[in-house]
C-alpha beads as a LAMMPS data file, in Angstrom:
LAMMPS data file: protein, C-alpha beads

381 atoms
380 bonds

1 atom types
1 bond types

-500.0 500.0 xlo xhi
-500.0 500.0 ylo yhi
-500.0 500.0 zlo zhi

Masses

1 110.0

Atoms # bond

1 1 1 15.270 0.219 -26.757
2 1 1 15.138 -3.463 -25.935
3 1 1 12.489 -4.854 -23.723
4 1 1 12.955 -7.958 -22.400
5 1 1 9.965 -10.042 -20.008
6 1 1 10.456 -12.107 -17.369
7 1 1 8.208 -14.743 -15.708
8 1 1 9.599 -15.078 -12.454
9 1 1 11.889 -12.285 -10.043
10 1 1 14.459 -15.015 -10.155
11 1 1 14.895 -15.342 -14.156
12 1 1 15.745 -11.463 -13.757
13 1 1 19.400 -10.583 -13.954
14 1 1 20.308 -9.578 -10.058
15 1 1 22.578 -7.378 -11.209
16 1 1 20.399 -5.181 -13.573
17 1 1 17.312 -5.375 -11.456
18 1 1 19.520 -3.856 -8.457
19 1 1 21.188 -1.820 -10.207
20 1 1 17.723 0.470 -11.393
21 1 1 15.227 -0.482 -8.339
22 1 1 18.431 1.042 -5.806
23 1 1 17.645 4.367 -7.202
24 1 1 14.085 3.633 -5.781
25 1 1 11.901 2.523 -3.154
26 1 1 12.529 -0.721 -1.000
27 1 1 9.320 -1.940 -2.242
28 1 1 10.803 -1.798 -5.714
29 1 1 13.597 -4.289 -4.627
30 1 1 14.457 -7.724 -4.896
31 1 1 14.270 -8.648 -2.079
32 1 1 10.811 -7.283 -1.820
33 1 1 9.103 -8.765 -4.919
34 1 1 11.065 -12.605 -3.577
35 1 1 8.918 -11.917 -0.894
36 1 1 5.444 -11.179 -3.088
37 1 1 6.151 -14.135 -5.030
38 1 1 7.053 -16.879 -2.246
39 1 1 4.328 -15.999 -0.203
40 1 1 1.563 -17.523 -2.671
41 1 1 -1.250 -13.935 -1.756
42 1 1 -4.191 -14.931 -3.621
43 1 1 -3.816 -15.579 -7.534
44 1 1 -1.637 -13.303 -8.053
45 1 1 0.820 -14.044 -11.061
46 1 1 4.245 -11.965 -11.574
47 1 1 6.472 -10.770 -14.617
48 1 1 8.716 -8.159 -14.793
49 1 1 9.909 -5.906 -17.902
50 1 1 13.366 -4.916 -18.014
51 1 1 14.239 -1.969 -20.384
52 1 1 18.231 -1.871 -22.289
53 1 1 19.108 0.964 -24.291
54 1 1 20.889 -0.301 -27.568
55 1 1 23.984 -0.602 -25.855
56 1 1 22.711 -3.089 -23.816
57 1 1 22.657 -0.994 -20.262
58 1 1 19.359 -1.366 -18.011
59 1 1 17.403 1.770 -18.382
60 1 1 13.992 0.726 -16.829
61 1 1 12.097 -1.589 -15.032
62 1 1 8.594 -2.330 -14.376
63 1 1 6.554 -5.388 -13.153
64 1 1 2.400 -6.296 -13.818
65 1 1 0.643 -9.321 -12.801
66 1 1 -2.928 -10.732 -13.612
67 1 1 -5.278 -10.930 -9.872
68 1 1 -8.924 -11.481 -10.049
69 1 1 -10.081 -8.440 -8.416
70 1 1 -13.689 -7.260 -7.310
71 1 1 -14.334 -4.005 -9.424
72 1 1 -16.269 -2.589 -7.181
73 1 1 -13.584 -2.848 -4.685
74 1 1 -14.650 0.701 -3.078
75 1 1 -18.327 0.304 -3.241
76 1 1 -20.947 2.863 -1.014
77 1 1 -22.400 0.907 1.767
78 1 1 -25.779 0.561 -0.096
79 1 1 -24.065 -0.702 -3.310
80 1 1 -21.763 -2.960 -1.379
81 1 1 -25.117 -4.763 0.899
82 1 1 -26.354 -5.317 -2.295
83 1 1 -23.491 -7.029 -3.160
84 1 1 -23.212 -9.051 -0.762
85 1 1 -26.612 -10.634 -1.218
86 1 1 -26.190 -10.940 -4.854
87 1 1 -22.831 -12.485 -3.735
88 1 1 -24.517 -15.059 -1.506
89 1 1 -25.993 -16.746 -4.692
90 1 1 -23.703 -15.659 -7.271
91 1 1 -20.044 -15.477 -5.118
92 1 1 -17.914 -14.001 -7.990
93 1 1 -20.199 -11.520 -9.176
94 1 1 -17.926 -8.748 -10.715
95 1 1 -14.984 -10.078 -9.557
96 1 1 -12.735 -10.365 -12.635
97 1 1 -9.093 -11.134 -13.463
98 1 1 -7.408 -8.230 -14.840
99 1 1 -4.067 -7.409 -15.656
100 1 1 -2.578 -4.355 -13.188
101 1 1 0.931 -2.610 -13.102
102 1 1 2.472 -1.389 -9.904
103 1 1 3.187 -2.541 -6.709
104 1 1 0.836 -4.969 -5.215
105 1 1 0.266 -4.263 -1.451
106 1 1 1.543 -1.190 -1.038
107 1 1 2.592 2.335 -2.905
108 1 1 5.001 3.201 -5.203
109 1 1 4.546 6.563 -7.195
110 1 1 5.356 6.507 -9.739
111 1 1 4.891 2.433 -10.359
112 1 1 8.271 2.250 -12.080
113 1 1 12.276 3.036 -12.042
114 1 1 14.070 4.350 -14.892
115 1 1 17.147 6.211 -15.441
116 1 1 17.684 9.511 -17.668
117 1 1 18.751 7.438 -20.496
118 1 1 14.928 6.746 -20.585
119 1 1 12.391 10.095 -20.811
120 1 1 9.543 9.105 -19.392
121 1 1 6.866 9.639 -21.997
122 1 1 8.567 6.735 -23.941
123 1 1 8.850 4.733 -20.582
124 1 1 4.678 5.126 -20.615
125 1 1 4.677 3.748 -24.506
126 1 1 6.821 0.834 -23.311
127 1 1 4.264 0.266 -20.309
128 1 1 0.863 0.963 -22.542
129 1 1 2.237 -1.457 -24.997
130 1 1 3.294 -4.598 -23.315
131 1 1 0.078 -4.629 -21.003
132 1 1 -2.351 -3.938 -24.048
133 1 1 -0.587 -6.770 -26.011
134 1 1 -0.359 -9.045 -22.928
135 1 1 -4.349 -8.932 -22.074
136 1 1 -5.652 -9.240 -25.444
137 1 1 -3.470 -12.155 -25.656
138 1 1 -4.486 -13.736 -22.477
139 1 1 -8.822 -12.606 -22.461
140 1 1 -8.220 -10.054 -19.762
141 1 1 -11.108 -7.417 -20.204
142 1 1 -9.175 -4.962 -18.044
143 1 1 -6.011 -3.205 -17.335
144 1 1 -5.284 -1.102 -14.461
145 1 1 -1.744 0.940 -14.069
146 1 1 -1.285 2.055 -10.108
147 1 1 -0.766 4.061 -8.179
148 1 1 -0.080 7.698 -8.865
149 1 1 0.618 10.251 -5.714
150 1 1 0.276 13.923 -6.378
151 1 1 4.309 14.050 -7.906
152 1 1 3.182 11.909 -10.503
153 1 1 0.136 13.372 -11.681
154 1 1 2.065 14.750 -14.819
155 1 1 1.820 10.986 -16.550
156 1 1 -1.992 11.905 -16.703
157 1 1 -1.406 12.781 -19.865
158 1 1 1.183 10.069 -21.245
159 1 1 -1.443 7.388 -20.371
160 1 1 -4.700 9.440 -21.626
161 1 1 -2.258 9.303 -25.115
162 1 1 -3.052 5.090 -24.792
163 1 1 -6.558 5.439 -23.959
164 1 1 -6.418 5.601 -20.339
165 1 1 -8.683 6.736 -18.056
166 1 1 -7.503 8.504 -14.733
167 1 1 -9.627 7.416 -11.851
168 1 1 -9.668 7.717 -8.082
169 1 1 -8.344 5.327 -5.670
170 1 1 -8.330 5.179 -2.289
171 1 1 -6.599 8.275 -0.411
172 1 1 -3.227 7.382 1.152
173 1 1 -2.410 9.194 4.817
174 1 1 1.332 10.207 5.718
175 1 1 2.607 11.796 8.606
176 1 1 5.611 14.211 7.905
177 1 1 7.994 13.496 11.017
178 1 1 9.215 16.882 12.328
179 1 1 9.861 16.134 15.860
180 1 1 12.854 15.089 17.870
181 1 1 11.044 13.050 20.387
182 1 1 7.695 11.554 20.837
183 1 1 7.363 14.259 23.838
184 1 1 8.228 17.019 21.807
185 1 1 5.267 15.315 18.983
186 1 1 3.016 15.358 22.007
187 1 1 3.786 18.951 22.720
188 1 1 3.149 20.236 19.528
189 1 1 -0.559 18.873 18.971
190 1 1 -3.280 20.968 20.290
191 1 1 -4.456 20.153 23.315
192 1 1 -8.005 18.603 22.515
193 1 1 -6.599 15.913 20.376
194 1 1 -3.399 15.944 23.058
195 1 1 -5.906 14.793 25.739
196 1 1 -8.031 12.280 23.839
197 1 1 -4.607 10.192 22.775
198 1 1 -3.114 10.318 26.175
199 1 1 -6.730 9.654 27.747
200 1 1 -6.229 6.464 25.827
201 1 1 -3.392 5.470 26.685
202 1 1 -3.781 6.120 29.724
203 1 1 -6.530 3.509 30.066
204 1 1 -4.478 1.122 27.511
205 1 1 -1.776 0.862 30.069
206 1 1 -4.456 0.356 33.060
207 1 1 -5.782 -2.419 31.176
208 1 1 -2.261 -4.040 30.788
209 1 1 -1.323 -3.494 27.654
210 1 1 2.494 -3.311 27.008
211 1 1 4.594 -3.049 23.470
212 1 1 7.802 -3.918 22.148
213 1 1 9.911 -3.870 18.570
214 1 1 11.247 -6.596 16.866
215 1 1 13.598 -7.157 14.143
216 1 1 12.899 -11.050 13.458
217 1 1 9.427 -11.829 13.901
218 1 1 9.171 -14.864 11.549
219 1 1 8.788 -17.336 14.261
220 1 1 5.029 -15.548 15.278
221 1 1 3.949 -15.746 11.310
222 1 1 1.325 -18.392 12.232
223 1 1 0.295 -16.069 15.108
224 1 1 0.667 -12.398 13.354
225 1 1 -1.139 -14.029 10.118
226 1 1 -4.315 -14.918 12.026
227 1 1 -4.267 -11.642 13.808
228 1 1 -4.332 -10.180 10.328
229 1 1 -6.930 -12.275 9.071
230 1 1 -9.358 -11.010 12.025
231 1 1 -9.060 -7.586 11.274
232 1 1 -9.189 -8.317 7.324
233 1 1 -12.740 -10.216 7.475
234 1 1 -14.473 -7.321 9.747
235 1 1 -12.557 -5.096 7.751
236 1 1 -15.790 -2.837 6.229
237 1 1 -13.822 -0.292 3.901
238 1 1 -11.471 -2.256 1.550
239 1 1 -10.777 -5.945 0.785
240 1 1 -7.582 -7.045 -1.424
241 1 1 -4.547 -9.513 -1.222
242 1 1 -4.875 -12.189 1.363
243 1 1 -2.097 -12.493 3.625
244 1 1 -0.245 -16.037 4.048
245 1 1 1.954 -17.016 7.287
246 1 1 4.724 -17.395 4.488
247 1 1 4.496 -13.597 3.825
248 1 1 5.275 -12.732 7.466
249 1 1 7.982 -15.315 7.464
250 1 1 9.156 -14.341 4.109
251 1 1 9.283 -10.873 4.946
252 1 1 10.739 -11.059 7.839
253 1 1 13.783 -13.297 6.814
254 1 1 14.290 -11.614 3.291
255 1 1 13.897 -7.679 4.569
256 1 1 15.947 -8.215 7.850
257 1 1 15.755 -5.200 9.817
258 1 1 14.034 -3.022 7.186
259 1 1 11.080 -5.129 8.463
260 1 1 9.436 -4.729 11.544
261 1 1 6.873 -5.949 13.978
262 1 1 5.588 -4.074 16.312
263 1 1 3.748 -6.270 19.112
264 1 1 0.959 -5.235 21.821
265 1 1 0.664 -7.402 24.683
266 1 1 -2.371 -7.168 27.042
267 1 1 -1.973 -8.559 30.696
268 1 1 1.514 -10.922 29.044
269 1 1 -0.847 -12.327 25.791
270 1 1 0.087 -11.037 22.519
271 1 1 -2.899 -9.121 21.857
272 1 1 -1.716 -7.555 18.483
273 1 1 0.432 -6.248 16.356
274 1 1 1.395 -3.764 13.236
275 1 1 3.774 -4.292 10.711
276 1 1 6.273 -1.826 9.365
277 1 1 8.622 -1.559 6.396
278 1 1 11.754 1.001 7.084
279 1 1 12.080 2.680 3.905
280 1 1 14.877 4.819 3.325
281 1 1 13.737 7.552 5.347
282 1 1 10.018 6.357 5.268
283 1 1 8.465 4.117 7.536
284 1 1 5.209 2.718 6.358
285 1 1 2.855 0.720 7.782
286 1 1 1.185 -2.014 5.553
287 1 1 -0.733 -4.113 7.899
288 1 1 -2.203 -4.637 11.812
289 1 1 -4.000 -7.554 13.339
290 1 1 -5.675 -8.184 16.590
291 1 1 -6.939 -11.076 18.353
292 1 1 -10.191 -10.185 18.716
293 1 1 -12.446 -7.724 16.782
294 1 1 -13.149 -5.421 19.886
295 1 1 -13.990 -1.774 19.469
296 1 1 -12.078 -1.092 22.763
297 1 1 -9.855 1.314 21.879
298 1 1 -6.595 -0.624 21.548
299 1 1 -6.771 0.862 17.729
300 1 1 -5.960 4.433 18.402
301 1 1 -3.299 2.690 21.132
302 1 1 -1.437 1.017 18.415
303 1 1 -1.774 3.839 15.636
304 1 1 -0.359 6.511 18.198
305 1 1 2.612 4.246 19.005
306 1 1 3.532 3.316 14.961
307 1 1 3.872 7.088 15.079
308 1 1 6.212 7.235 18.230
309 1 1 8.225 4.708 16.856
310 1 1 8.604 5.900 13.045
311 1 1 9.950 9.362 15.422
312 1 1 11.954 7.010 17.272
313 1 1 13.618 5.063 13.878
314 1 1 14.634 8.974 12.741
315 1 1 12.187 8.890 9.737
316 1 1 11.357 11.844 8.038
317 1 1 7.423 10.717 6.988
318 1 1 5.460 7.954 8.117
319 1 1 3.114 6.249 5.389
320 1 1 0.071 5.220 7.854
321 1 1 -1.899 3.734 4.811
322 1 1 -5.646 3.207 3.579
323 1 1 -8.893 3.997 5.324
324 1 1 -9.577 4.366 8.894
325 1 1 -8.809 8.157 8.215
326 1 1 -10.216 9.756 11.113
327 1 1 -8.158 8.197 13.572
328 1 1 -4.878 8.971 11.631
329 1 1 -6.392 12.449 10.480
330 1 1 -6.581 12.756 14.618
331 1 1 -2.866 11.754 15.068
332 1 1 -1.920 14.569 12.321
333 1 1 -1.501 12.700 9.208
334 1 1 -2.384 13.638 5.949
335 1 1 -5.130 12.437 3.182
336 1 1 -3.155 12.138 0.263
337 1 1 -5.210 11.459 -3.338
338 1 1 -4.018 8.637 -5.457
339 1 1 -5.008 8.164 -9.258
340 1 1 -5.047 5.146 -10.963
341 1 1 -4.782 4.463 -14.876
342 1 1 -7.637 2.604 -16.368
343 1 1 -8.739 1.075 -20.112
344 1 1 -10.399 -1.686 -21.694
345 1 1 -8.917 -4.022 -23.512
346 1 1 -11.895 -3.513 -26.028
347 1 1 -12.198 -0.326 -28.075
348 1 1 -15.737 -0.173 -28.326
349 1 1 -15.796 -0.646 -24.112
350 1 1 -13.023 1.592 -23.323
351 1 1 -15.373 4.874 -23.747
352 1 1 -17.399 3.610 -20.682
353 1 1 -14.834 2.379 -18.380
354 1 1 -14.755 5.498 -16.641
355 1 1 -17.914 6.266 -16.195
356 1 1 -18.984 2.648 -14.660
357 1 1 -16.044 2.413 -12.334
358 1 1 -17.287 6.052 -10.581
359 1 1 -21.016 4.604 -10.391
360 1 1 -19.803 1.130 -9.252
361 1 1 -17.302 2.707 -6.384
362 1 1 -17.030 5.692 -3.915
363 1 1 -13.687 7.583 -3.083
364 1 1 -13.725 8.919 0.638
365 1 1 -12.630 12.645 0.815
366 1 1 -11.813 13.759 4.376
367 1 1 -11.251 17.290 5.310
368 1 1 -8.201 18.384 6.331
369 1 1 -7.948 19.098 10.135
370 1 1 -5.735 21.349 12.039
371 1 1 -4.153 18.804 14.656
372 1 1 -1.083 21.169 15.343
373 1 1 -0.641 24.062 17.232
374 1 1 0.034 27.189 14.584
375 1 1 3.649 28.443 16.634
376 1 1 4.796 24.855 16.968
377 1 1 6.343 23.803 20.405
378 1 1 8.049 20.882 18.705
379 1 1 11.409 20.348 18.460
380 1 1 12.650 20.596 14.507
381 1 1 15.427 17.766 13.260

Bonds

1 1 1 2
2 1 2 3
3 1 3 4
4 1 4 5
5 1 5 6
6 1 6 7
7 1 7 8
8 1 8 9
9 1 9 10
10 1 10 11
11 1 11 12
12 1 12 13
13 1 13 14
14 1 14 15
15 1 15 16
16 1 16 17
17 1 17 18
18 1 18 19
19 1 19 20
20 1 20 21
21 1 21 22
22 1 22 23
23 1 23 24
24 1 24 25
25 1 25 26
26 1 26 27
27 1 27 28
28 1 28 29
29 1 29 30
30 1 30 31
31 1 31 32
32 1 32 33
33 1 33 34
34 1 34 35
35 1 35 36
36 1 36 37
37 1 37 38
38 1 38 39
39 1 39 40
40 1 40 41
41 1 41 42
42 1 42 43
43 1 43 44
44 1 44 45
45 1 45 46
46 1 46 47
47 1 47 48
48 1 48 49
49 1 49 50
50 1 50 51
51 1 51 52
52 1 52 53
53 1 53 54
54 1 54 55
55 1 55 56
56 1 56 57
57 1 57 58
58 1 58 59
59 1 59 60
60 1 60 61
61 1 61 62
62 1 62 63
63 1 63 64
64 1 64 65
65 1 65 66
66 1 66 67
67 1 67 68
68 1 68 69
69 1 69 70
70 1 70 71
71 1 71 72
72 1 72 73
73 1 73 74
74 1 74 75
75 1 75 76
76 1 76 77
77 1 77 78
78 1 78 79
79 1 79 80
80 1 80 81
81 1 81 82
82 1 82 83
83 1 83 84
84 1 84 85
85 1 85 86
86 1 86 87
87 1 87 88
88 1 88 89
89 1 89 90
90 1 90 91
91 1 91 92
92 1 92 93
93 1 93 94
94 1 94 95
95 1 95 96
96 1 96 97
97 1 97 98
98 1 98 99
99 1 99 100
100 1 100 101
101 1 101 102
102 1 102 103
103 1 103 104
104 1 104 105
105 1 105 106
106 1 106 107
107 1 107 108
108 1 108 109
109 1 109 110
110 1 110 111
111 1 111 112
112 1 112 113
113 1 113 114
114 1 114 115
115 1 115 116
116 1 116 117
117 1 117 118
118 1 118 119
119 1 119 120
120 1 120 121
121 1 121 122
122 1 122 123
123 1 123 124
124 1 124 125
125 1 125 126
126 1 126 127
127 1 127 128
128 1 128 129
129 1 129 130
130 1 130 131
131 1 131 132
132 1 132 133
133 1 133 134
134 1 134 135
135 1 135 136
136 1 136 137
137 1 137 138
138 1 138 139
139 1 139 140
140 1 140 141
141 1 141 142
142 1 142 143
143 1 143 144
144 1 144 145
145 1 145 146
146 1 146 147
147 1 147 148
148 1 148 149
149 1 149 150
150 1 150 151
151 1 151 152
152 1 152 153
153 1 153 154
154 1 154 155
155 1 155 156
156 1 156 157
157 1 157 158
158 1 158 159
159 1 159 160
160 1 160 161
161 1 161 162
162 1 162 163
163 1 163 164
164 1 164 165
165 1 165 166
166 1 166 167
167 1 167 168
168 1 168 169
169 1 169 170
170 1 170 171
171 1 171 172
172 1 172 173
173 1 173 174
174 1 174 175
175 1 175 176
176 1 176 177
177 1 177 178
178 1 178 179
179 1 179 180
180 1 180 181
181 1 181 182
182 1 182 183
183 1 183 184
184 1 184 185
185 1 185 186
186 1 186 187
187 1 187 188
188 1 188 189
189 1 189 190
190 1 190 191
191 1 191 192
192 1 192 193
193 1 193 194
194 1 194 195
195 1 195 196
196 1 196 197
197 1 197 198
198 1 198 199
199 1 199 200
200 1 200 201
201 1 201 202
202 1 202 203
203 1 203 204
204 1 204 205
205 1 205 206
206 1 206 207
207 1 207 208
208 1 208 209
209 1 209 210
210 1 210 211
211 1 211 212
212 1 212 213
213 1 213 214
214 1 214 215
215 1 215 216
216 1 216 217
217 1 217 218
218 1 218 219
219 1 219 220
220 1 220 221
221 1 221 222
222 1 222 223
223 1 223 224
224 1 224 225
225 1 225 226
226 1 226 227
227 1 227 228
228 1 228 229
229 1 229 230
230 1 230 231
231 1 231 232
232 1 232 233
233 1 233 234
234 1 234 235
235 1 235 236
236 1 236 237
237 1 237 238
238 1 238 239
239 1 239 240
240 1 240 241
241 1 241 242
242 1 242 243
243 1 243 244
244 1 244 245
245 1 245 246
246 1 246 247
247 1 247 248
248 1 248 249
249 1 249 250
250 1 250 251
251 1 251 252
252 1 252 253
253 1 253 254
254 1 254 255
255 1 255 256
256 1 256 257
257 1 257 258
258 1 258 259
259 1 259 260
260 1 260 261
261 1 261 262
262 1 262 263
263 1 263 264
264 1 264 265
265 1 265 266
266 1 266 267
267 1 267 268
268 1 268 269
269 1 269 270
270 1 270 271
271 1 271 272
272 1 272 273
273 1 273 274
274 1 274 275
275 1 275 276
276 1 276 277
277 1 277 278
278 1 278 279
279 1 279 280
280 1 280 281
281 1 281 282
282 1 282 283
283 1 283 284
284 1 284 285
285 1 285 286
286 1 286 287
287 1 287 288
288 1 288 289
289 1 289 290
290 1 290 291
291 1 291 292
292 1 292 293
293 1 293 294
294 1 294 295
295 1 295 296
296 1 296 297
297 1 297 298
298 1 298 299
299 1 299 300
300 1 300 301
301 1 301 302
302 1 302 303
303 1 303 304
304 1 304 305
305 1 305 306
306 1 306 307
307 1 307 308
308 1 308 309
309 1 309 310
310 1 310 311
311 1 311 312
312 1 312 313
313 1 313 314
314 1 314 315
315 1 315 316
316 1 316 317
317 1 317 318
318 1 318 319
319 1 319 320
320 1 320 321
321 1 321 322
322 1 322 323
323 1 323 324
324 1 324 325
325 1 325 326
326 1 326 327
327 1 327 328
328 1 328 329
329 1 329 330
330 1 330 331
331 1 331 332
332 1 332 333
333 1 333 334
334 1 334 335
335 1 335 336
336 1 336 337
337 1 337 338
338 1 338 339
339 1 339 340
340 1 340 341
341 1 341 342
342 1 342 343
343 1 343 344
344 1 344 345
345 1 345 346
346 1 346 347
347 1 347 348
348 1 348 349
349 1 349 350
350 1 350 351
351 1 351 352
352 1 352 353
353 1 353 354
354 1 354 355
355 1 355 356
356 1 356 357
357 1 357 358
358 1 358 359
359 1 359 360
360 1 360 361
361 1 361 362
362 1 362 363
363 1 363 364
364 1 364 365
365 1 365 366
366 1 366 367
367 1 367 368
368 1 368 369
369 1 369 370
370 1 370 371
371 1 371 372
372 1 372 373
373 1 373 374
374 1 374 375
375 1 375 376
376 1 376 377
377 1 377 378
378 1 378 379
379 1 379 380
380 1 380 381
């Protein structure tokens, strides 16, 4: 097997790199990682593996980057006010550049495409090997492989082989779409959490607020990437990438219609707005922005109608994304666990890894909550 790294999306053959990533996710495309590396989101810094069998035919492809990161990305409230005041003297406290694998700013389980030719334990070697070489090389004290959904838990053991830790992340929420019609969605809920979401929009609608979809929003980057930034430095929960008016502009130009923005108008102003990637039959939705940091109930407004919409857009299950899980749990999504790989780059470190990240962060876990009505008035597909 042949491995062959690349610097830049662009130094990868087209025709290889389609050829494996079109048996995948859209976030596995191209035309998706152009995007992540023309939009200039924090420090990150791409390369991509491609994998040829001796014959010379693509087999498997994978992509890591270096990002300084805050290791305590997930902190408990306590830990992270503490922080924050150690942070006020000392502003990159625990915040370290480490190498990760996977998909940057949003998920793809398992974080890699391969064909048969290609069994996956050897696909993990391949992985635990170029990243281990690659941050001793370059200083990086850290390596993180994500993310890993519940059909990909099975790798557990491939990685643990390389001395990996498996660690909690963040919980995703999906939404499987079984409805014809956001009526028939409506009809199927039980009728406490039926009346709080219409009560809202109800008083959405009184207050002016209006919606529409768009295909080409790349004219309102300026606009949507400030609304994002609002929501991103009151965000309390999680803290990442750092969204550029290029990325909306970039996204919206290189994904064409598989990229959507979905604006909320109050009273004629554009108020807000939440952006959506068409998947295959997926629709997820990686970001939302407001003007203004208001607790005034425009949320659960916007939330309800990404779900209308993924129903409208005939998608099977609607990705609805990190934190803010009671509001989603309320709209009938999902909490979904997602495991990350972890190891030090140092042997005598690597024991303890583990065991700091769990005392350094906190993993929500929401109960599940029965949203739907048991006999099911909804319409199936």
């Amino acid at each position: 097997m042949q491995t062959q790294l690349y610097d830049s999306i662009d130094a990868v053959p087209a025709e290889a790199w389609d050829a494996l990533a079109g048996m995948g996710s859209a976030a596995m495309s191209r035309d998706f990682w152009s995007v992540l590396e023309r939009s200039g989101l924090n420090d990150f810094q791409y390369r991509h593996v491609l994998l040829r069998d001796d014959a010379g035919t693509p087999a498997g492809l994978y992509s890591f980057y270096t990002v300084t990161t805050d290791i305590a990305i997930f902190a408990p409230p306590f830990l992270r006010g503490l922080l924050g005041a150690v942070r006020r003297v000392f502003p990159n406290f625990l915040k370290w550049k480490m190498l990760e694998c996977g998909t940057p700013i949003t998920i793809v389980s398992p974080p890699f495409v391969r064909t048969p030719l290609l069994q996956e334990r050897e696909m993990v070697d391949r992985i635990a090997e170029t990243l281990l070489q690659t941050a001793r090389r370059e200083g990086h004290l850290l390596i993180v492989v994500r993310d890993f959904e519940h059909e990909a838990q099975a790798l557990r053991t491939d990685f643990a082989r390389h001395g990996y830790h498996w660690i909690d992340s963040l919980p995703n929420t999906y939404l499987s779409v079984r409805w014809s019609d956001p009526e028939a969605y409506l009809r199927a809920m039980r009728s406490y959490y039926r009346s709080k979401l219409l009560k809202h929009r109800k008083r959405n609608i009184e207050s002016g607020v209006s919606h529409e979809l768009r295909d080409d929003f790349s004219d309102l980057a300026e606009t949507l990437c400030a609304q994002w930034m609002v929501v991103h430095e009151n965000a309390k929960e999680f803290q990442r990438e750092v969204l550029t008016p290029r990325f909306y502009r970039e996204l919206s130009e290189c994904m064409g219609a598989r990229s959507k923005a979905l604006l909320f108008y109050r009273e004629g102003k554009l108020a807000a707005h939440a952006l959506l990637l068409q998947d295959g039959d997926l629709v997820r939705w990686l970001y939302v922005g407001r003007e203004t940091p208001e607790n005034d109930g425009l949320y659960l407004y916007i939330a309800a109608t990404v779900v209308e919409t993924a129903i409208e857009l005939g998608a099977k299950r609607l990705e609805m994304g990190l934190t803010t899980y009671s509001i989603k749990q309320d709209l009938g999504a999902e909490v979904v666990p997602i495991g990350m790989a972890l190891r030090a780059t140092r042997g005598w470190l690597n024991p303890f890894v583990g065991w700091g990240y769990g005392v350094l962060n906190s993993v929500p876990e929401p109960e599940p909550r029965s949203i739907f009505k048991a006999s099911g008035d909804d319409v199936a597909r």
